[in-house]
FISEVO-39364 format. One line per 8 residues: for each residue y negated, z negated, x of C-alpha. Coordinates in pm, 1 decimal. Example, Ala and Ser with C-alpha at 12.3 -4.5 7.8 and 13.67 -1.06 7.14 Angstrom:
<zanus>
450.0:-780.0:1230.0 ~ 106.0:-714.0:1367.0
</zanus>
This chain:
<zanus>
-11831.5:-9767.7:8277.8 ~ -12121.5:-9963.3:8212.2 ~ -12406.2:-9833.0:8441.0 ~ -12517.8:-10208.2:8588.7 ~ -12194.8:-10348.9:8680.1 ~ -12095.2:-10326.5:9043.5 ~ -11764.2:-10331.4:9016.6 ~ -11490.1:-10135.6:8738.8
-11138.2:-10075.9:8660.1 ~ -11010.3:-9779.2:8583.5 ~ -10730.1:-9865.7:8405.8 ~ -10443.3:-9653.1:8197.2 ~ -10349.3:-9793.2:7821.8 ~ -9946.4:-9937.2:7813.6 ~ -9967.8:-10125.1:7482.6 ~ -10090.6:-10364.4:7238.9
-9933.2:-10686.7:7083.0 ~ -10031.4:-10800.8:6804.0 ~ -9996.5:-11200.2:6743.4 ~ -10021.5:-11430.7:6422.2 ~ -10317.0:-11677.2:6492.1 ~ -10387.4:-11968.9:6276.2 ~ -10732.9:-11864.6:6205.4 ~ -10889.4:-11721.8:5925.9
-10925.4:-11376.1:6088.6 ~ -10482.0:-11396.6:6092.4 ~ -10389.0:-11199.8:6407.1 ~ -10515.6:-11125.9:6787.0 ~ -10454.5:-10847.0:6970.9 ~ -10366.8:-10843.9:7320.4 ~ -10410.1:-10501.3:7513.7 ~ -10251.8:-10480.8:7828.4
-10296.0:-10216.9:8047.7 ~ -10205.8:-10104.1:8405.3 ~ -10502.0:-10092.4:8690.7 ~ -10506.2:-9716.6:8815.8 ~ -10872.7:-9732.4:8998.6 ~ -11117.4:-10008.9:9084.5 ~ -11478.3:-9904.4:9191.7 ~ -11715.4:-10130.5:9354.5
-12072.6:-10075.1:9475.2 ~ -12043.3:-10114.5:9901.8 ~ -12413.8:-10356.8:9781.9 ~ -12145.5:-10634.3:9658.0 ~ -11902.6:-10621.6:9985.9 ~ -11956.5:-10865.9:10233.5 ~ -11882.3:-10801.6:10629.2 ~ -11574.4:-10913.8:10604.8
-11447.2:-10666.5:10275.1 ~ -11472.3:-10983.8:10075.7 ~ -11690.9:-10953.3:9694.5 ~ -11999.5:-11137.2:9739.8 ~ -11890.0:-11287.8:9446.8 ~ -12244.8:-11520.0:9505.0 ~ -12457.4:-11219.9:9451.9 ~ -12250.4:-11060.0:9145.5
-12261.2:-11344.1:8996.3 ~ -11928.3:-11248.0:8718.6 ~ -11922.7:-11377.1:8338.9 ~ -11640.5:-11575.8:8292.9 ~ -11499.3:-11688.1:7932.2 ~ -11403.1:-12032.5:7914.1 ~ -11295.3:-12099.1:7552.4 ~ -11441.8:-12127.3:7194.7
-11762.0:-11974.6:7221.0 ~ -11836.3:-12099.1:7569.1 ~ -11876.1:-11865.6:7877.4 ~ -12048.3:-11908.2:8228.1 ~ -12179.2:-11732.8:8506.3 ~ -11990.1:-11774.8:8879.2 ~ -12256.3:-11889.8:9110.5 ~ -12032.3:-12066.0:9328.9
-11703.0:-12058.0:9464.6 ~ -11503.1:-12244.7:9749.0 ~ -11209.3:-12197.0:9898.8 ~ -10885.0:-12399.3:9844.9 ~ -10556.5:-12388.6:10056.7 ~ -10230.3:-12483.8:10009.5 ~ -10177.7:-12835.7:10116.9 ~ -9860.6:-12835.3:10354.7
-9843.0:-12437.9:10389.4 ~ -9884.6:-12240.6:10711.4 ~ -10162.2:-12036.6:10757.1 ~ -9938.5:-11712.5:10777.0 ~ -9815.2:-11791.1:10453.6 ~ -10183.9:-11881.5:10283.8 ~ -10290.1:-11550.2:10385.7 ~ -10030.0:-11337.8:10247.0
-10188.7:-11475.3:9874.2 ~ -10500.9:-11383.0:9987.2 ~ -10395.6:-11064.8:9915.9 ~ -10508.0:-10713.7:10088.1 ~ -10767.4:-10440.6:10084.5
</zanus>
């Protein structure tokens, strides 16, 4: 785990494809893998459970050789849908 990140997966190996690319490096490979642990630093948890996600502040990669850092979020709800059924893709703690 890498000592200044406050939050990790633990995750077990399942497998790795292998696909053609149309670079001059000729393949990617994807490694998937299932999630067995996550571990997050209480520091990072707001009152409500929620990742201060503000205060993290995650890389993200965006494409070519482009990345950015999350400074900001908002949230967005499904037009038309109940709140019952919003909050059930919210997911759980």
């Amino acid at each position: 785990m890498v000592a200044d990140s406050p939050c990790h997966f633990e995750c077990r190996y399942v497998s790795t494809q292998r696909l053609r690319g149309s670079s001059p490096v000729g393949t990617i490979d994807v490694v998937f893998a299932s999630v067995e642990r996550i571990h997050v630093d209480d520091a990072v948890v707001t009152a409500d459970g929620k990742l201060d996600i503000s205060r993290i502040q995650p890389i993200a990669r965006m494409g070519y050789y482009d990345y950015t850092v999350v400074k900001d979020t908002f949230e967005m709800r499904i037009p038309g849908a109940s709140d019952e059924a919003a909050d059930d893709l919210e997911g759980t703690a």
